[in-house]
C-alpha positions in Angstrom: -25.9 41.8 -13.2 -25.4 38.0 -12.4 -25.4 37.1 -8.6 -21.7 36.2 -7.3 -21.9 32.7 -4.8 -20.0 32.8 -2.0 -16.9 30.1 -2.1 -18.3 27.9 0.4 -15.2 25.8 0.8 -13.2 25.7 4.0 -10.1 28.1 3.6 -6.2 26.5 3.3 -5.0 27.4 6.4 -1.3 28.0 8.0 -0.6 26.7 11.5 -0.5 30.5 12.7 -3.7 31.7 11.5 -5.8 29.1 13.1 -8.5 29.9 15.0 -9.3 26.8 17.5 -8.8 23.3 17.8 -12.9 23.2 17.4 -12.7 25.0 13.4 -11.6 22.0 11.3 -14.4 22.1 8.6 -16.2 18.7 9.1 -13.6 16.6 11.0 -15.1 14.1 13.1 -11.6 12.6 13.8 -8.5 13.7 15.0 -6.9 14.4 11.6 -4.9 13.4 9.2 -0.8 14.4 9.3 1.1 14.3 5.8 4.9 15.5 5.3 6.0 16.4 2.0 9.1 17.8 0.5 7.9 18.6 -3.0 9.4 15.2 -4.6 7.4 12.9 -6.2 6.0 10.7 -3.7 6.1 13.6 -1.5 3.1 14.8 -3.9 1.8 11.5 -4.0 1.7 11.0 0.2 -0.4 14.6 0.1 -3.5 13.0 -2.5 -3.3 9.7 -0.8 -3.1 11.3 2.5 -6.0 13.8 1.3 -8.6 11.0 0.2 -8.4 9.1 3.3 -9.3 12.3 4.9 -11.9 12.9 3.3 -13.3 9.6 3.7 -12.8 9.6 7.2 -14.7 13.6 7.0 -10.9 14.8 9.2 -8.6 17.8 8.3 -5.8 17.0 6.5 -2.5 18.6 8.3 0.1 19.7 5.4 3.3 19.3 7.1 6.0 21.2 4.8 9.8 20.8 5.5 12.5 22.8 5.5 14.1 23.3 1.8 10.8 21.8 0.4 10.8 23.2 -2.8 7.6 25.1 -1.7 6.0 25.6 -5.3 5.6 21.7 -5.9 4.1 21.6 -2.1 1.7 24.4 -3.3 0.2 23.2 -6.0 -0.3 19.7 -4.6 -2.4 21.2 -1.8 -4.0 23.5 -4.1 -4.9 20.5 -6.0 -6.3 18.4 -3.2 -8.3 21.3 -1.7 -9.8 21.5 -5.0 -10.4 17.9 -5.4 -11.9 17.5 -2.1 -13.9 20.8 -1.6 -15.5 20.2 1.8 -12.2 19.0 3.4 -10.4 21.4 5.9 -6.9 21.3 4.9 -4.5 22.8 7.7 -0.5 24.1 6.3 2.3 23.9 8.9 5.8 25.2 8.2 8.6 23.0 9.9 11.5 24.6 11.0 13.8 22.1 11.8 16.2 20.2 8.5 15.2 16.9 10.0 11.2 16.5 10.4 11.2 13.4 12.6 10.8 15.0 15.8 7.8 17.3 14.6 6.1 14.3 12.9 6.0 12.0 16.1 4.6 15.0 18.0 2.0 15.7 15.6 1.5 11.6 15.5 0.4 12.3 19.6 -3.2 13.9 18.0 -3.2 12.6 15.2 -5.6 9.7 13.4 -3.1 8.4 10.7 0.5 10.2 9.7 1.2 9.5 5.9 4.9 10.2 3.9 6.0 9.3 0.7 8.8 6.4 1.0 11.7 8.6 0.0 12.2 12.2 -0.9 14.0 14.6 -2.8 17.4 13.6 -0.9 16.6 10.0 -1.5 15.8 9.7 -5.3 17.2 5.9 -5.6 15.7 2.7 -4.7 14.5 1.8 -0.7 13.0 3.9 2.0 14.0 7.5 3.0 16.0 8.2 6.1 13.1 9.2 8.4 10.5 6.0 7.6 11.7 3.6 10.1 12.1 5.8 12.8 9.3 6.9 12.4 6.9 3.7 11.8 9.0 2.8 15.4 8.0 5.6 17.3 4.9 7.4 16.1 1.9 7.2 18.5 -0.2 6.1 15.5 -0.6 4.3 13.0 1.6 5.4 9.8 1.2 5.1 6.1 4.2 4.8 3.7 3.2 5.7 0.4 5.1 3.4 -2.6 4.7 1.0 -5.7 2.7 0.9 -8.6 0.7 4.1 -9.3 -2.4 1.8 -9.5 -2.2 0.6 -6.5 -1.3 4.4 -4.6 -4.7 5.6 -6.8 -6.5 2.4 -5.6 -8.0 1.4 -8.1 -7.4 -2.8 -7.2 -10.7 -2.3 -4.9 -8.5 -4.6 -2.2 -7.1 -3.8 1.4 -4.2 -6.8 2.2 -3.9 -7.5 5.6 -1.1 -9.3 7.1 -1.5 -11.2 10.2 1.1 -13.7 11.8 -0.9 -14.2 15.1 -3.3 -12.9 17.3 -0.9 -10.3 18.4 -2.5 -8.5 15.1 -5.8 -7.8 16.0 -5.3 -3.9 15.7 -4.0 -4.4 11.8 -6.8 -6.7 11.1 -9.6 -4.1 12.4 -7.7 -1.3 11.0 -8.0 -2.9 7.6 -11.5 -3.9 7.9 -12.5 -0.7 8.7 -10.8 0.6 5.8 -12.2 -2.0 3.3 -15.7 -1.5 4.7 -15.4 2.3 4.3 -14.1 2.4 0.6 -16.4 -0.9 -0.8 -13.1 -2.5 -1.4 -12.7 -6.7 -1.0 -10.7 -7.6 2.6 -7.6 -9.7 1.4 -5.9 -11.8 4.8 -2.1 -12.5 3.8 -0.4 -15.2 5.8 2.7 -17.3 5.6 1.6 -20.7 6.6 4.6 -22.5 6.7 3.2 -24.7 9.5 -0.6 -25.5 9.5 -2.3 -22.6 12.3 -6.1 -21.3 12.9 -4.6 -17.5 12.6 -6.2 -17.1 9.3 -9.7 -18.5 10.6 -9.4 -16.1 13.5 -9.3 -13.2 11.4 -11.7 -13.6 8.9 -14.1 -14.2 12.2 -12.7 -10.9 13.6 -12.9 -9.2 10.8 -16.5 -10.6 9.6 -18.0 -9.6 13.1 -16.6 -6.4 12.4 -17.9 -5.6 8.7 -21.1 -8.5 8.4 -21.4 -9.0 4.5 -18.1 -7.6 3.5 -15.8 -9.8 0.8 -13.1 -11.4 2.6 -10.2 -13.5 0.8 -7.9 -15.7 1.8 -4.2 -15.5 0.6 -1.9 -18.4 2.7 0.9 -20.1 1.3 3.8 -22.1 2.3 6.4 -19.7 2.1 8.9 -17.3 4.1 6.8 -14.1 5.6 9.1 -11.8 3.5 8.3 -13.8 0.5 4.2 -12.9 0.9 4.3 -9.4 1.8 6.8 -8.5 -1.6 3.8 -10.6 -4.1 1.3 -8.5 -3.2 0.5 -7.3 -6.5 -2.6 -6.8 -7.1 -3.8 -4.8 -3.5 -4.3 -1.0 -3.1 -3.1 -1.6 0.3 -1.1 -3.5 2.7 -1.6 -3.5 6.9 0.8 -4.9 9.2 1.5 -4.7 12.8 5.0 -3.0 14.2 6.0 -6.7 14.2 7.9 -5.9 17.6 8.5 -8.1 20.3 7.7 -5.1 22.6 6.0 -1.5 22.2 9.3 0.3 22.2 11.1 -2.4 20.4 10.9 -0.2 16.8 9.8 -2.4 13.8 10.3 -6.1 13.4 11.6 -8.0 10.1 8.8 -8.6 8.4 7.5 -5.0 8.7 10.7 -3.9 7.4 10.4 -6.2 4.4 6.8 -4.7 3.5 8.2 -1.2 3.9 11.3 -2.3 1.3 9.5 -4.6 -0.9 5.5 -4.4 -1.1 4.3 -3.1 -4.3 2.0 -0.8 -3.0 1.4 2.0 0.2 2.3 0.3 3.2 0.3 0.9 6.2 1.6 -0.3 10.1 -0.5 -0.2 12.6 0.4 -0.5 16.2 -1.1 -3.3 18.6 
């Protein structure tokens, strides 16, 4: 009779059955946070949200809202714990109809909080109504996941950076990191509508960060709104909150690469 191998994967978990902070599979991080609601990009924020974990070797957090339609959420985690068999994936149930508050806790331990850019209640154009909130108050950095289907599978091999000063030193090492991680090129966006060494300064940050990796340059004479809505060809976009203060939400330009940027949008706080 054949010998039966033991599934060696780590186990899809709910948030009552685990047993310690310390039993996350291979996590070296403090996790990755996803909400979903079963829509579309809800599914698509879970894979994304899932490969990034798995390159970073963190848990991926399945945060499920209320009314989710929780077949759709099933099979998407299903899919991703099967895609990425060595990945601790972690399911919590939210109680509340509006997941906001939850997400900015979780956002207090977490590494990176991913959602789609609009759910099931949101099927038009634009952002759902929890993004901006939360981009303004989360305690970490958060991806919006959007655009061409390319781009969310990344498979441009780019990471876009956008950087208006040196006030964006956190987006551009975020990025780099990211780029370095994945073999992807390092793409530095800026408006230069008036002549400035903030482009320099950043491909020297980010060189001294990543020695050897491909770095671009991508400055035109143009609005900042303009730039961040042609990036076309990127698997990525990083910006900074854009605020004129840590509590000041998200400024213009953010919001414009949250509305208009053909791909996943991801803002990093200074």
């Amino acid at each position: 009779m054949p010998q039966t191998l033991p599934d060696l994967r780590p186990p899809i978990l709910s948030e009552h059955s685990l047993p310690g902070p310390s039993v996350t599979g291979r996590s070296r991080g403090r996790g990755v946070v996803v909400g979903t609601d079963g829509s579309y990009l809800g599914d698509r924020a879970v894979a994304w949200a899932a490969r990034h974990a798995d390159l970073l070797g963190d848990a991926l957090h399945v945060y499920q809202s209320v009314g989710a339609r929780a077949g759709a959420v099933a099979h998407g985690v299903n899919q991703v714990a099967h895609e990425h068999p060595t990945m601790a994936v972690v399911r919590h149930f939210i109680d509340e109809p509006d997941p906001l508050d939850t997400l900015v806790d979780a956002s207090a331990e977490a590494g990176l909080v991913v959602v789609g850019a609009r759910g099931r209640h949101h099927p038009g154009l634009g952002l759902g109504h929890l993004v901006r909130p939360l981009v303004g108050t989360a305690q970490c950095p958060v991806a919006v996941v959007k655009g061409h289907p390319d781009a969310i599978r990344g498979r441009h091999a780019t990471v876009s950076v956008a950087v208006s000063g040196r006030e964006d030193a956190a987006p551009v090492r975020w990025a780099t990191d990211i780029a370095a991680r994945t073999g992807a090129r390092l793409r530095v966006v800026h408006a230069a509508v008036h002549a400035s060494d903030v482009v320099d300064w950043a491909v020297d940050l980010a060189g001294g960060l990543a020695p050897g990796l491909a770095i671009d340059i991508d400055a035109r004479s143009c609005l900042p709104h303009e730039i961040v809505a042609s990036v076309h060809d990127t698997d990525l976009l990083v910006v900074g909150t854009g605020a004129a203060h840590p509590h000041a939400g998200i400024g213009p330009i953010t919001n414009e690469a949250l509305f208009h940027a053909p791909c996943p949008v991801v803002v990093v706080r200074a």
